[in-house]
C-alpha positions in Angstrom: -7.6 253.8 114.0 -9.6 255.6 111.3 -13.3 255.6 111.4 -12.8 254.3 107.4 -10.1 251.5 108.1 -11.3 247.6 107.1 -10.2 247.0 110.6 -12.0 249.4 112.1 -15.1 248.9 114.9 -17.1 251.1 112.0 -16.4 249.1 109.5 -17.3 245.5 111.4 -20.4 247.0 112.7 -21.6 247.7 108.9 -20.4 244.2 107.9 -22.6 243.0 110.9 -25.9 244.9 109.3 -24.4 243.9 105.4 -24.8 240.1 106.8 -27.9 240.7 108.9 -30.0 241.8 106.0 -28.5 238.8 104.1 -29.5 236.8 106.5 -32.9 238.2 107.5 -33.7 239.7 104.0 -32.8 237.0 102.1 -33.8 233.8 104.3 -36.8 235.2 104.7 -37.9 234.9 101.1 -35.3 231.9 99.9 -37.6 229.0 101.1 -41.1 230.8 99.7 -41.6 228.3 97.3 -42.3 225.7 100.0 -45.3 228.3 101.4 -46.4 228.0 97.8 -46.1 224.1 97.9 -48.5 224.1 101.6 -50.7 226.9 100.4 -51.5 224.7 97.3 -51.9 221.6 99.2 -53.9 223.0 101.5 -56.2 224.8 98.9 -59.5 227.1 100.0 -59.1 229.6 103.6 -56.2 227.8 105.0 -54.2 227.6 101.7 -55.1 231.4 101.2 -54.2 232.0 104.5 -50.7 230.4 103.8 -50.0 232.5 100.8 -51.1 235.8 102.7 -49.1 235.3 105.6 -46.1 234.5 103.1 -46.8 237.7 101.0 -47.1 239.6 104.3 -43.5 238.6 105.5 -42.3 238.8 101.9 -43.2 242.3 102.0 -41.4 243.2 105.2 -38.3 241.3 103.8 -38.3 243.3 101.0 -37.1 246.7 102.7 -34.0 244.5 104.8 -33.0 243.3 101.1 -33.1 246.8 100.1 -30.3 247.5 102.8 -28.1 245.0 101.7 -26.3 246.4 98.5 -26.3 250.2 100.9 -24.1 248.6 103.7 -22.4 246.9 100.7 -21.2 249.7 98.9 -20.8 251.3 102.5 -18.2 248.5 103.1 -16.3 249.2 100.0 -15.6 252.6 100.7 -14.7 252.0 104.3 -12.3 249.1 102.8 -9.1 250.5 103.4 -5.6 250.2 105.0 -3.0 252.4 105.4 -4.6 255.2 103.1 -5.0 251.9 100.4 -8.6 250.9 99.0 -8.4 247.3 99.8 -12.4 246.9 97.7 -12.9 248.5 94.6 -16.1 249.4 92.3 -14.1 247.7 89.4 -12.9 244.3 91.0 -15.3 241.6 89.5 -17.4 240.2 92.4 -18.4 243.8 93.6 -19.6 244.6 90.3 -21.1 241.3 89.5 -22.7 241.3 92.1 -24.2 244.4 92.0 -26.0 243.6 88.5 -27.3 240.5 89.8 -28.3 241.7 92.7 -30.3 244.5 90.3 -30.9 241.8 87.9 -33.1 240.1 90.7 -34.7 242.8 92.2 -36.3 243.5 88.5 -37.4 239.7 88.1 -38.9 240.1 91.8 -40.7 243.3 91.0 -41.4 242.6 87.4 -42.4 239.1 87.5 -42.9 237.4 90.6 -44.4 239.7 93.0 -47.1 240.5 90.4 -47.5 237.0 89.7 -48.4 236.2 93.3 -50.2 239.1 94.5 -52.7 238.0 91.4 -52.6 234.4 92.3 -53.9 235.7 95.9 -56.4 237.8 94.4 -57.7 234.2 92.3 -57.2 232.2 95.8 -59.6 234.5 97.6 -62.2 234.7 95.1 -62.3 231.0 95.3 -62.7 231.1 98.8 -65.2 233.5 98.9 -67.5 231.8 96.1 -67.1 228.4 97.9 -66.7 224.7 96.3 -67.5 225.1 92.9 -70.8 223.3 91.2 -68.9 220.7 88.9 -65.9 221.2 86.8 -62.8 223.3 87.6 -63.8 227.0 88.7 -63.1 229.9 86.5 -59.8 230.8 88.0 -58.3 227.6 88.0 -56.5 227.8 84.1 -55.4 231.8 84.8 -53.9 230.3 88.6 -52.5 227.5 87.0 -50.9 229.7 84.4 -49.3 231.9 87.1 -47.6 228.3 89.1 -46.1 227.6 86.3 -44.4 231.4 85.6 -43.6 231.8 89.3 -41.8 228.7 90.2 -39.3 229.0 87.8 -38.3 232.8 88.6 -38.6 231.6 92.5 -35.8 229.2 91.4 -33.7 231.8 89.7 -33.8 234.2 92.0 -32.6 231.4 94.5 -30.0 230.9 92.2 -29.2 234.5 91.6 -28.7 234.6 95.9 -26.4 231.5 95.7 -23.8 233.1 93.2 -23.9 236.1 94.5 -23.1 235.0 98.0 -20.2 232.8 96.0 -19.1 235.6 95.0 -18.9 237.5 98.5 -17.0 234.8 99.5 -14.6 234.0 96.9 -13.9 237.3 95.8 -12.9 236.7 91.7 -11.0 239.8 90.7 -9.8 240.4 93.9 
């Protein structure tokens, strides 16, 4: 059996990794908006502590979902029976897919991570000037500000990973 064929032990390992790095990539960061929900609850050190270990985690993440659209492609050009490419570049859920998938990774590096590395920066300096002496602390408008422009990219991005994964599975212009 070639080394290239869909059926192939080749190609079913690199599906194994593709879904791994789903799986590991993308859970990790799908449910971040309820770290931001405990951090927020939680407010001062332990709150911060939340949000840090979430960033941290998020980070690692990160590099897995980098992998997913390279054992992706990898799959597509290993798709193939009898000498015939069974995936193709120009069926509509590979290339949808791919300009979500791009689509996301430039709200999540233009928007969100940005937004949240800030907010930590705010959290800490809360922390480390204590309760404040009446009335809201200085950061508290410019954190509040950030809530309301992450929470709604967290959700799209979600939302990007659900169609996509439709997509994967239903296979339109297949």
């Amino acid at each position: 059996m070639p080394i290239a064929a869909i059926n192939s032990d080749a190609y079913k390992l690199v599906l194994v990794l593709h879904i791994l790095a789903v799986i590991v990539g993308l859970g990790t960061v799908f449910l971040n908006a309820i770290y931001g929900m405990q951090a927020k609850a939680r407010r001062g050190p332990d709150g911060l502590a939340i949000a840090q270990a979430n960033l941290k985690v998020t980070e690692i993440a990160q590099y897995v979902i980098y992998a997913i659209p390279v054992f992706g492609i990898a799959l597509v050009f290993m798709s193939k029976t009898d000498g015939i490419e069974i995936y193709k570049f120009d069926q509509t859920w590979v290339w949808l897919s791919l300009v979500l998938y791009i689509g996301a990774l430039g709200l999540s590096h233009g928007i969100l991570l940005p937004s949240v590395k800030r907010l930590q920066v705010l959290m800490a300096e809360l922390v480390a000037a204590g309760p404040p002496a009446g009335g809201p602390p200085p950061q508290a408008a410019e954190m509040e500000q950030l809530g309301k422009r992450i929470a709604p990219v967290g959700a799209i991005l979600n939302i990007l990973v659900i169609v996509i994964v439709g997509l994967m599975v239903f296979k339109p212009g297949y």
